[in-house]
DSSP file (Angstrom, degrees, kcal/mol; ACC not computed):
  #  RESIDUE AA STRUCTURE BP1 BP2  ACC     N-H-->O    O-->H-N    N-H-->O    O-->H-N    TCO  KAPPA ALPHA  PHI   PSI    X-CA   Y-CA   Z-CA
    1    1 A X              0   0    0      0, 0.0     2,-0.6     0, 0.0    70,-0.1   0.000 360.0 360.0 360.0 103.5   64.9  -20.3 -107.4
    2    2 A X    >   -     0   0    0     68,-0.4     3,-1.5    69,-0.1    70,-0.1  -0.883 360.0-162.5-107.3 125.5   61.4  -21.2 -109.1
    3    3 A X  G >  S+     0   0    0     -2,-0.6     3,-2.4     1,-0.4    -1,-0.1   0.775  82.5  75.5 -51.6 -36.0   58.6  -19.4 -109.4
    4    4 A X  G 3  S+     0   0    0      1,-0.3    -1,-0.4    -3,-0.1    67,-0.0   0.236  81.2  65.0 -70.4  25.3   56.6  -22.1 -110.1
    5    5 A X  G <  S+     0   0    0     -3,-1.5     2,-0.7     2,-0.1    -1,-0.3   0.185  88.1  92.4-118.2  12.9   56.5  -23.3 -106.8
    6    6 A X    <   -     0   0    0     -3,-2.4    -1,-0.1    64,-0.1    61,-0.0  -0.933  67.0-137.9-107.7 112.0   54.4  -19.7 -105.7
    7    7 A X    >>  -     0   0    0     -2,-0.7     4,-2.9     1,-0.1     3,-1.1  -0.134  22.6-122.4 -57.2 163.9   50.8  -19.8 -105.6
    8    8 A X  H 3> S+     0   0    0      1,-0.3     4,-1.0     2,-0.2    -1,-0.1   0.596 123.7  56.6 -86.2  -5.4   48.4  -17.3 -106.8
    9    9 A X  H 34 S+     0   0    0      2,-0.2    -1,-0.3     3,-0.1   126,-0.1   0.332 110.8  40.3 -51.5 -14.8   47.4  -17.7 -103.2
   10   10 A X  H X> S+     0   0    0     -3,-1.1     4,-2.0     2,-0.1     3,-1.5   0.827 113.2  57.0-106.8 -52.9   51.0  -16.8 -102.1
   11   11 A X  H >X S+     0   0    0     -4,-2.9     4,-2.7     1,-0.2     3,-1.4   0.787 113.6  40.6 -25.0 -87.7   51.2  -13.9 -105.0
   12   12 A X  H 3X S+     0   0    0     -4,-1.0     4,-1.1     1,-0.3    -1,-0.2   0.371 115.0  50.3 -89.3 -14.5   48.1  -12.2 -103.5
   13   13 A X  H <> S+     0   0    0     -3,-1.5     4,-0.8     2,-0.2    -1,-0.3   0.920 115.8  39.5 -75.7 -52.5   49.0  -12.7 -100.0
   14   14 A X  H XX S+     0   0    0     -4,-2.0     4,-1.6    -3,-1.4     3,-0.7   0.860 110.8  64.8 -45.8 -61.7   52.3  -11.3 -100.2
   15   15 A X  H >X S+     0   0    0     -4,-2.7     4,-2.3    -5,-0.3     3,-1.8   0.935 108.7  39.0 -53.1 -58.5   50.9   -8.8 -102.5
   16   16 A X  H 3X S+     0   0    0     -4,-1.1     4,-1.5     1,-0.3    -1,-0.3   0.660 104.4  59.2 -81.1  -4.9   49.1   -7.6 -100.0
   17   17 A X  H <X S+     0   0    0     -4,-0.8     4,-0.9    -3,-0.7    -1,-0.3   0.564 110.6  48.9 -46.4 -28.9   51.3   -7.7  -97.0
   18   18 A X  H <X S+     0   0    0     -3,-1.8     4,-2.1    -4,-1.6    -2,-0.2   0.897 112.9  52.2 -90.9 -43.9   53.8   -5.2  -99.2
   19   19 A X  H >X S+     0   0    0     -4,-2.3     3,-3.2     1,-0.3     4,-1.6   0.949 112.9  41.3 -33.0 -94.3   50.7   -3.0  -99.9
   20   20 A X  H 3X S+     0   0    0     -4,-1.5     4,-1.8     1,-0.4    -1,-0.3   0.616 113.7  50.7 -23.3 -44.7   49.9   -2.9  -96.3
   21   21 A X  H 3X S+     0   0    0     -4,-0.9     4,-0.5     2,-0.2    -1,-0.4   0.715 111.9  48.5 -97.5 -18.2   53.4   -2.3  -95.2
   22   22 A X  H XX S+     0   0    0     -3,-3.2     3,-2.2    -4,-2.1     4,-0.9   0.934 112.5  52.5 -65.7 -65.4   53.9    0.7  -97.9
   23   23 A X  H >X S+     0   0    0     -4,-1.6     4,-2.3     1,-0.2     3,-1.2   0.866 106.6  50.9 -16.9 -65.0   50.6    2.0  -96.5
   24   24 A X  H 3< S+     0   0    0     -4,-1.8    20,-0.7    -5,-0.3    -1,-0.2   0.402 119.9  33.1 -90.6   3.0   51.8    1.9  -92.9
   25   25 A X  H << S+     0   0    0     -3,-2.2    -1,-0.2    -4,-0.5    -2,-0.2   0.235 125.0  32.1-142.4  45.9   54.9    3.7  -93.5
   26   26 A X  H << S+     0   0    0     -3,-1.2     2,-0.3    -4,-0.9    -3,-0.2   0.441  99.6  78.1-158.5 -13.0   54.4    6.1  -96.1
   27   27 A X  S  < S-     0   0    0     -4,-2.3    16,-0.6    -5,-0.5     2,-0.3  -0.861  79.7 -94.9-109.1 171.8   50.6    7.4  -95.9
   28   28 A X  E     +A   42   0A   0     -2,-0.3    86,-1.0     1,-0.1    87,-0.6  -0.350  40.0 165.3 -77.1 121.5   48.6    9.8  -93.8
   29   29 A X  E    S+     0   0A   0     12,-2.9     2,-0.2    -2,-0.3    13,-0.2   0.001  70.1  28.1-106.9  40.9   46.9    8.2  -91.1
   30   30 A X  E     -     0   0A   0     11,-0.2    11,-1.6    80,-0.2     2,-0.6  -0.461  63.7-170.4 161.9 103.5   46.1   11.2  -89.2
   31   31 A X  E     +A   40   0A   0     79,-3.3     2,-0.4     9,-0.3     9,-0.2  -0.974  13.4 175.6-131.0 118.7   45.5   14.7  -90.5
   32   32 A X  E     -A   39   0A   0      7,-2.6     7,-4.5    -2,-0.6     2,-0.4  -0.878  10.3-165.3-122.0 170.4   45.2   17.3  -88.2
   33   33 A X  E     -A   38   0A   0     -2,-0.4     2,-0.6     5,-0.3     5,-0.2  -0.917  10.5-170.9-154.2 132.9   44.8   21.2  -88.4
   34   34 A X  E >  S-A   37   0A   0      3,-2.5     3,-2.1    -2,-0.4    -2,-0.0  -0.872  70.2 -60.4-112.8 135.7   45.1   23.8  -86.3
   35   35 A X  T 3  S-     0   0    0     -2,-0.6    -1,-0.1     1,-0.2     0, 0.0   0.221 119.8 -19.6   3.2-135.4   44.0   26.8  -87.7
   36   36 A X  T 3  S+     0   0    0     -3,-0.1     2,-0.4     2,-0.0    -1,-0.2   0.699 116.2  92.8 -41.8 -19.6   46.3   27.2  -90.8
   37   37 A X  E <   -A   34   0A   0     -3,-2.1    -3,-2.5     1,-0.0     2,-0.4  -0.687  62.6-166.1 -84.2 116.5   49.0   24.9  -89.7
   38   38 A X  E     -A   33   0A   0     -2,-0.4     2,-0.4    -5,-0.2    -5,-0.3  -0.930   3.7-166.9-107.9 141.6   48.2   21.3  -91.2
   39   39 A X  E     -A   32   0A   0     -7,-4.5    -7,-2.6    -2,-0.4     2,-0.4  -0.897   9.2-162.4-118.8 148.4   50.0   17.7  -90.1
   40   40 A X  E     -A   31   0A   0     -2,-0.4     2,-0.4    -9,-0.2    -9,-0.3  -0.995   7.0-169.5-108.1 126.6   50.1   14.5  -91.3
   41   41 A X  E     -     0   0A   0    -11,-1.6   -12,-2.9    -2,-0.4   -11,-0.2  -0.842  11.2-137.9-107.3 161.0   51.1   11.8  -89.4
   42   42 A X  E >   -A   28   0A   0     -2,-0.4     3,-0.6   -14,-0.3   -14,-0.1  -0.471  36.9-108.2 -79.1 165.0   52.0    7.7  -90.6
   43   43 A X  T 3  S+     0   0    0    -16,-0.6     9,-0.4   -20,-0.3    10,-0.2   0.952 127.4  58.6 -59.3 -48.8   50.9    4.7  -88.7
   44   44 A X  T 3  S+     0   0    0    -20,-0.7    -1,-0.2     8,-0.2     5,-0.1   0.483  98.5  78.6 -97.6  -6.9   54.7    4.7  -87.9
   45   45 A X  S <  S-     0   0    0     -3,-0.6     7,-0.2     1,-0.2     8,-0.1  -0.268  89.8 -39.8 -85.5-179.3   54.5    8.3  -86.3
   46   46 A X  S    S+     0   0    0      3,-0.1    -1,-0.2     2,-0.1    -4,-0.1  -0.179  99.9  65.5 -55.8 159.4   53.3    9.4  -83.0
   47   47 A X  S    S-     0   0    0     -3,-0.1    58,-0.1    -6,-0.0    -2,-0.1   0.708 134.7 -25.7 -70.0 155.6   50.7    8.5  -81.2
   48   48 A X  S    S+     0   0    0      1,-0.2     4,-0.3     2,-0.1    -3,-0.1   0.952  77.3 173.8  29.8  75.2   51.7    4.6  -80.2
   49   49 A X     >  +     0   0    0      1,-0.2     4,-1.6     2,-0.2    -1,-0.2   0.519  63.2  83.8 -90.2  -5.3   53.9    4.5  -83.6
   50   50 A X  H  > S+     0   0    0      1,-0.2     4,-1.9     2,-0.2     5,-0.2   0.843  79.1  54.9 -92.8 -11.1   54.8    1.2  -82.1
   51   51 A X  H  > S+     0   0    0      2,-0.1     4,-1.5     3,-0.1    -1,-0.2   0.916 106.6  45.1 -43.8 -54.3   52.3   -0.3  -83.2
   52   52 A X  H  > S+     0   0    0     -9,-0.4     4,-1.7    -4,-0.3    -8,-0.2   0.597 112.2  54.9 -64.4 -18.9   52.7    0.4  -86.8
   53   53 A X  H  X S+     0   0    0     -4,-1.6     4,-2.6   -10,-0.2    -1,-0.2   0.908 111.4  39.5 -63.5 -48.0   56.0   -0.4  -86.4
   54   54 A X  H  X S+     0   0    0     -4,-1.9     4,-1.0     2,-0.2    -2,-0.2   0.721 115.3  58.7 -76.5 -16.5   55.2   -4.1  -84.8
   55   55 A X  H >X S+     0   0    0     -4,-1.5     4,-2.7    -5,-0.2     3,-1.2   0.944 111.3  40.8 -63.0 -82.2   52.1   -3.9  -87.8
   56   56 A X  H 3X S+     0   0    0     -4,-1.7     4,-1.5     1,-0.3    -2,-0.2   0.775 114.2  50.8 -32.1 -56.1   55.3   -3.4  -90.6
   57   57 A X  H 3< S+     0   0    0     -4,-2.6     4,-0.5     1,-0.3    -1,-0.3   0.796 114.2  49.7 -81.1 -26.0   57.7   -6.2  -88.9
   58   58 A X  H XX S+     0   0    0     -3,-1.2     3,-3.2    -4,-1.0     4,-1.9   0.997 113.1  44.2 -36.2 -79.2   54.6   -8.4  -89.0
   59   59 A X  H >X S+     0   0    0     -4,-2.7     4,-1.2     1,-0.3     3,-1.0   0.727 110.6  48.7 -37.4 -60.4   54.0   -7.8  -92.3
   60   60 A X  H 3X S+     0   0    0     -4,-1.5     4,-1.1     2,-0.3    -1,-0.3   0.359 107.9  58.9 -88.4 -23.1   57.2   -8.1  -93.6
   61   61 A X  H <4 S+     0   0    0     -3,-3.2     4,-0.4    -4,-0.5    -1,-0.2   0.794 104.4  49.7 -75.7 -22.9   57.7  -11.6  -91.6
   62   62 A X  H XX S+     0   0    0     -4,-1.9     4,-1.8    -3,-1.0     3,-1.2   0.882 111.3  51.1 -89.3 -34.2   55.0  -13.2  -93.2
   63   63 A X  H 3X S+     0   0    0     -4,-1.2     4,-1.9    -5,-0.3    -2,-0.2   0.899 112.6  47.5 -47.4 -49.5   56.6  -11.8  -96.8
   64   64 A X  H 3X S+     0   0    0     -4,-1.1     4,-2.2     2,-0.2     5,-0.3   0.708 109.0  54.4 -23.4 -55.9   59.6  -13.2  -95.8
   65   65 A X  H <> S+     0   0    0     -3,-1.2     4,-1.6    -4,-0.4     5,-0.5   0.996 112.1  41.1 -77.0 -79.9   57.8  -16.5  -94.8
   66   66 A X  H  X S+     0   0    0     -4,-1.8     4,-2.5     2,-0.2     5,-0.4   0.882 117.8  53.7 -54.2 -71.9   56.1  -17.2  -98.2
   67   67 A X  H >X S+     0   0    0     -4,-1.9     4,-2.8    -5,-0.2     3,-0.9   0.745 112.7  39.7 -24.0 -95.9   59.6  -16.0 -100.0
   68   68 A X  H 3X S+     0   0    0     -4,-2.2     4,-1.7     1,-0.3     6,-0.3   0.825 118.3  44.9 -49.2 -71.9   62.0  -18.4  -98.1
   69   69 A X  H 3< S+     0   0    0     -4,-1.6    -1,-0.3    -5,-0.3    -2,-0.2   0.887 120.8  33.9 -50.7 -35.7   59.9  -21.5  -98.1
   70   70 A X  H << S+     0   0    0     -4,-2.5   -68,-0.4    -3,-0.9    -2,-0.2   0.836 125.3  44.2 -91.6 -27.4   58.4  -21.5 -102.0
   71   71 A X  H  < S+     0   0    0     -4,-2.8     2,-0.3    -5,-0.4    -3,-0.2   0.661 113.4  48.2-102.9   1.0   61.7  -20.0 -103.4
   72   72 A X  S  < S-     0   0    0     -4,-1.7    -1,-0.0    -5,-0.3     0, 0.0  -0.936  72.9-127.0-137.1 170.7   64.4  -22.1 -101.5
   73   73 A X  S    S+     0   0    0     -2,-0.3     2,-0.6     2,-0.1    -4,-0.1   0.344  70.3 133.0 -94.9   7.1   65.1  -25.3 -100.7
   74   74 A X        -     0   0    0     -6,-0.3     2,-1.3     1,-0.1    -2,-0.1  -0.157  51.6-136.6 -70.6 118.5   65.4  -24.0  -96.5
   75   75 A X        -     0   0    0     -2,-0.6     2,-0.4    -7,-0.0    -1,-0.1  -0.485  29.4-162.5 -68.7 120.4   63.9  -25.6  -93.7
   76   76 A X        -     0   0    0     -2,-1.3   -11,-0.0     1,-0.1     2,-0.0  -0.821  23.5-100.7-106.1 154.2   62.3  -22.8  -91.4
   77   77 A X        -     0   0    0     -2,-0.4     2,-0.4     1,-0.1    -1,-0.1  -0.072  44.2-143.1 -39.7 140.8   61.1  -22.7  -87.7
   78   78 A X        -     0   0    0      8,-0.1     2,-0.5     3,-0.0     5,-0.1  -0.858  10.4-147.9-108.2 135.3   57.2  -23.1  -87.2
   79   79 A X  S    S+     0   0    0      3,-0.6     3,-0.5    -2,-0.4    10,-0.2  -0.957  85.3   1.5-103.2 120.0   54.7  -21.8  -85.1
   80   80 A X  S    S-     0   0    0     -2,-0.5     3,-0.1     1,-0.2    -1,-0.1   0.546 123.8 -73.0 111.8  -6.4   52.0  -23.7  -84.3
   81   81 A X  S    S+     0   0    0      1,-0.1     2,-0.3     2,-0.0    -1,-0.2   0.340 102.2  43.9 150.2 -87.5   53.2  -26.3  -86.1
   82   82 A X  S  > S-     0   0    0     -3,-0.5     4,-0.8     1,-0.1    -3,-0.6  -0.770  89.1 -89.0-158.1-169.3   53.1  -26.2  -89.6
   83   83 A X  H >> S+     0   0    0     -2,-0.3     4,-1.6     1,-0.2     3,-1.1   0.968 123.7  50.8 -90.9 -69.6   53.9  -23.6  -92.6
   84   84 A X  H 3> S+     0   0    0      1,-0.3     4,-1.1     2,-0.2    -1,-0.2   0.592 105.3  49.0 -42.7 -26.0   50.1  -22.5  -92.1
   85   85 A X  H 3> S+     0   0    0      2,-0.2     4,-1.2    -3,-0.2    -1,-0.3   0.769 103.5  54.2 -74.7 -38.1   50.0  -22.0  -89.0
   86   86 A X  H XX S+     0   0    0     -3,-1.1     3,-2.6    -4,-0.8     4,-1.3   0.991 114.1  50.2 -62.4 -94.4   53.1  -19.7  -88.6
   87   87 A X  H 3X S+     0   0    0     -4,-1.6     4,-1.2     1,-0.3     5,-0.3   0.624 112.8  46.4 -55.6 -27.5   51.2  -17.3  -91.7
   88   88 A X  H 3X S+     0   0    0     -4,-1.1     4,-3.4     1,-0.2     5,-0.3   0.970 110.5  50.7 -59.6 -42.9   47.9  -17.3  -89.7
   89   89 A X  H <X S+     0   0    0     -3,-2.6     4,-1.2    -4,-1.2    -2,-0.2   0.826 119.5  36.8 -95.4 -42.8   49.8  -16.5  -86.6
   90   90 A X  H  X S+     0   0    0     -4,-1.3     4,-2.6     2,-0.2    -1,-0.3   0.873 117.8  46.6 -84.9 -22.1   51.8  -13.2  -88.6
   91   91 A X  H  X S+     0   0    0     -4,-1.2     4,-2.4     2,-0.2     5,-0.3   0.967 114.6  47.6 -80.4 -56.9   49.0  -12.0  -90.8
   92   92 A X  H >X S+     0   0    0     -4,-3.4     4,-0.9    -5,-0.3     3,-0.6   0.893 111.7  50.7 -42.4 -55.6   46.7  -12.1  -87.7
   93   93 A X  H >X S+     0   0    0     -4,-1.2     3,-1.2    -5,-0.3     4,-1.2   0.873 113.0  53.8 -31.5 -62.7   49.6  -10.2  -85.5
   94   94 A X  H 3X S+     0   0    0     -4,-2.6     4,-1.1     1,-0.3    -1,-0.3   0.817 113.3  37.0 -44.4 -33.8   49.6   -7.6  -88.6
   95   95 A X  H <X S+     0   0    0     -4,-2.4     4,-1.7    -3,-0.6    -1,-0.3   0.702 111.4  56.1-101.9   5.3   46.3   -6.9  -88.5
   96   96 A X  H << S+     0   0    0     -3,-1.2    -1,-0.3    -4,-0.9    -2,-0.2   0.654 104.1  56.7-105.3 -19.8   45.8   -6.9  -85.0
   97   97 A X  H  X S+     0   0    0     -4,-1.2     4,-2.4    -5,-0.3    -2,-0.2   0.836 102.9  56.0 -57.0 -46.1   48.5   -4.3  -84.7
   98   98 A X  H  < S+     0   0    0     -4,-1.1    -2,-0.2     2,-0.2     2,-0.2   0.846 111.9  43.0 -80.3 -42.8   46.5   -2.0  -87.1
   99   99 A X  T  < S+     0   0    0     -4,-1.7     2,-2.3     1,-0.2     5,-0.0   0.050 102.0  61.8 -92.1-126.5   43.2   -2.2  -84.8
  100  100 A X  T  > S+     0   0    0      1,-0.2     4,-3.0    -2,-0.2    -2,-0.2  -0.319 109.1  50.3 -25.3 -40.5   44.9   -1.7  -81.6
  101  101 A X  T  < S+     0   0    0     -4,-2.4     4,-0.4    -2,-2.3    -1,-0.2   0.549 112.1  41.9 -85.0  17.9   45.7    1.7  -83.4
  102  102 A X  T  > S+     0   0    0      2,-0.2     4,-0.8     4,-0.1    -1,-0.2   0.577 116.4  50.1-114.6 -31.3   42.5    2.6  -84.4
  103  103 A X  T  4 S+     0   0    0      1,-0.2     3,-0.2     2,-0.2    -2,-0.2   0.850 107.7  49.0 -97.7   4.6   41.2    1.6  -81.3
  104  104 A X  T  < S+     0   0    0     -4,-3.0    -1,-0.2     1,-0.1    -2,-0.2   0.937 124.4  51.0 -68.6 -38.6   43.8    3.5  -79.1
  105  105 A X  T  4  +     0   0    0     -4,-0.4     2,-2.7    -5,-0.1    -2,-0.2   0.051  61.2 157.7  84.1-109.1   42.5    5.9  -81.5
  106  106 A X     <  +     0   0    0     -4,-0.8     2,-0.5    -3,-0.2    -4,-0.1  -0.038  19.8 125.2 -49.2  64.6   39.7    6.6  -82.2
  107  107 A X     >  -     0   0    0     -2,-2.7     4,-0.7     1,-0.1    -2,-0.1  -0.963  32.4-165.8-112.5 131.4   38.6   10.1  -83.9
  108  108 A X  T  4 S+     0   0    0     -2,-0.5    -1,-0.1     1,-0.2    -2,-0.0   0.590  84.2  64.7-103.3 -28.7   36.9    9.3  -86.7
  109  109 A X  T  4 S+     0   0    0      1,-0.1   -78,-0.2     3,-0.0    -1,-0.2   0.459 110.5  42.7 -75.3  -6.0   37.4   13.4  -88.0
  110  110 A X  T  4 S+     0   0    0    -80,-0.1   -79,-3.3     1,-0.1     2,-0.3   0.904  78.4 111.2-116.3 -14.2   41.3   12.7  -88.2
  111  111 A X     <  -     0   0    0     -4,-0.7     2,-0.3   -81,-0.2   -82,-0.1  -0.199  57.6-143.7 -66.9 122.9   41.8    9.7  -89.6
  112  112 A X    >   -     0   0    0     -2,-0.3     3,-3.0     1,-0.1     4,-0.2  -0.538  29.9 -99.2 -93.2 157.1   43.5    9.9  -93.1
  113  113 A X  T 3> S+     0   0    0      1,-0.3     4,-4.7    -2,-0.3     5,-0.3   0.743 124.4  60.6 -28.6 -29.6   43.2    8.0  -96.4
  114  114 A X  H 3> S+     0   0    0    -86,-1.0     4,-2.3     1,-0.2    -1,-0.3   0.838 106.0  53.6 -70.7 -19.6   46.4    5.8  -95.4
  115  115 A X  H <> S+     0   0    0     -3,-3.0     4,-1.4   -87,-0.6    -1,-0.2   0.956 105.7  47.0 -71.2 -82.6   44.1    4.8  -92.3
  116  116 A X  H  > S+     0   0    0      1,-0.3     4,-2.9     2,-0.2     5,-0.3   0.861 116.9  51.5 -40.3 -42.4   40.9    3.5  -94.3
  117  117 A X  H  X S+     0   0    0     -4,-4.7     4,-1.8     1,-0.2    -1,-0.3   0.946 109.8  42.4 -37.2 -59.1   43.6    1.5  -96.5
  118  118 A X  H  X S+     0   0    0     -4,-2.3     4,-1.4    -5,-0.3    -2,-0.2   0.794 110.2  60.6 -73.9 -13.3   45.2    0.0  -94.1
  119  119 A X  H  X S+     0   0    0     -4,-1.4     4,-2.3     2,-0.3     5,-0.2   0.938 117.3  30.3 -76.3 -74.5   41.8   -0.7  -92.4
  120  120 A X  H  X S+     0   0    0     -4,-2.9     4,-0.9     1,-0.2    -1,-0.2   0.697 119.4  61.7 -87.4 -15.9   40.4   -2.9  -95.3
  121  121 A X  H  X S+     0   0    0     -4,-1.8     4,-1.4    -5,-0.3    -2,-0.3   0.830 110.4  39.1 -46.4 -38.4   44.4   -3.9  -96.1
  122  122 A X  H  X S+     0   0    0     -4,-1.4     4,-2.0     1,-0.2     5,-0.3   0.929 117.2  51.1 -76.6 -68.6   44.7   -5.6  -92.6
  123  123 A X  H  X S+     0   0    0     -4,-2.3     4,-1.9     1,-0.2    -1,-0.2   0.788 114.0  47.0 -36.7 -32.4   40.7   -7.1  -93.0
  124  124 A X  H >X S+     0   0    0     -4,-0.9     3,-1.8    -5,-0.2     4,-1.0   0.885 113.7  45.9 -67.6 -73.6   41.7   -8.5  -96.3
  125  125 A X  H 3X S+     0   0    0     -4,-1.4     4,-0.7     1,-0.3    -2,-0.2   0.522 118.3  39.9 -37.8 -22.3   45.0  -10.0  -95.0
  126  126 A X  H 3< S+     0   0    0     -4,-2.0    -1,-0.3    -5,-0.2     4,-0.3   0.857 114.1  53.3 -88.9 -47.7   43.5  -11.6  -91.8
  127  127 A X  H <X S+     0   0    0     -4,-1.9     4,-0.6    -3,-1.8    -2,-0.2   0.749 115.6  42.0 -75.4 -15.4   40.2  -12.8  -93.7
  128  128 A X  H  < S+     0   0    0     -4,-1.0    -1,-0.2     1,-0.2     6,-0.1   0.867 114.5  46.5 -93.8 -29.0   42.7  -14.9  -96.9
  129  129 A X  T  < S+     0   0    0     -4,-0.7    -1,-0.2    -5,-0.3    -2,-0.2   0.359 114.8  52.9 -98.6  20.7   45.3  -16.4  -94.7
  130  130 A X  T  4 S+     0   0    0     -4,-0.3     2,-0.4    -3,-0.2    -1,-0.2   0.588  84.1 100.9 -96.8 -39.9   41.9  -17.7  -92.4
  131  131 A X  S >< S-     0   0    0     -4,-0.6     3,-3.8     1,-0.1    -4,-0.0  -0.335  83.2-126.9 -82.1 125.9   40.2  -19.2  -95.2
  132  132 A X  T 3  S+     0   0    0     -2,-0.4    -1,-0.1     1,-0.3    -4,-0.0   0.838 103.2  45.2 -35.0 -64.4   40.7  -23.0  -95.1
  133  133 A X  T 3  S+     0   0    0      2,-0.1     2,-0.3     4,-0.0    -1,-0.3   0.568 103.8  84.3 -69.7  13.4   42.2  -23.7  -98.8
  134  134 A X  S <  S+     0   0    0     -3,-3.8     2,-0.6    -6,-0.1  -124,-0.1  -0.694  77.9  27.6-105.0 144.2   44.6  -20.7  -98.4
  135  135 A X  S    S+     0   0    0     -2,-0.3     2,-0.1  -126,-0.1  -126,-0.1  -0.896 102.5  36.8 127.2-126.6   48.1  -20.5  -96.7
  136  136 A X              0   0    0     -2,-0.6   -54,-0.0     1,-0.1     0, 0.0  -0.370 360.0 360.0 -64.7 126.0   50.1  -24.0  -96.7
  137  137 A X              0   0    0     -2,-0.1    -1,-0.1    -3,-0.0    -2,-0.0   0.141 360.0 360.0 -72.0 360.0   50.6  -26.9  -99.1
């Protein structure tokens, strides 16, 4: 296992794929209240928690992805292709999981902080593994 073989392109990718998947199953993305009684819900709760679920497994493939190819000597399966293509094709997935649950959605009075995170988590994560010099050696 060397470390030198991980970019600060891979660091920062990863890094924010683990963000993003702590986000989506450990903060509020939903706060409601009924008169005294308050709830919190996760991405990974009700409603259409399968989304946030298929958001995490995303997430967590492309972490995976980066891991197994710079830190071992294994040939993996492709989509698309090539190394790059496979990480456009999971980050996109991720983040396309995250609006399908804002736009099943949409109440702009319930969404909680763990929402607006992942919001601009997912937008980062789709807009670095898009940008040409980023991704694949």
């Amino acid at each position: 296992m060397n470390l030198d073989n991980v970019t600060r392109d891979d660091w920062i990718l990863g890094g924010i794929a683990l963000v993003l998947v702590i986000d989506l199953l450990f903060l509020a993305w939903f706060d409601i209240s009924v008169g005294p009684l308050s709830f919190s819900f996760t991405a990974t709760d009700s409603p259409d928690g399968w989304l946030g679920i298929l958001a995490v497994l995303s997430a967590l493939a492309l972490i995976a992805d980066i891991a197994i190819e710079r830190l071992t000597q294994t040939e993996l399966p492709t989509i698309g292709g090539d190394r790059a293509s496979t990480r456009k094709i999971l980050a996109t997935a991720a983040a396309g999981f995250v609006a399908l649950k804002f736009l099943f959605h949409i109440h702009f009075s319930l969404f909680g902080i763990g929402f607006w995170l992942g919001a601009i988590l997912a937008i980062a994560l789709a807009v670095l593994v898009w940008r040409p010099q980023t991704v694949a050696r």
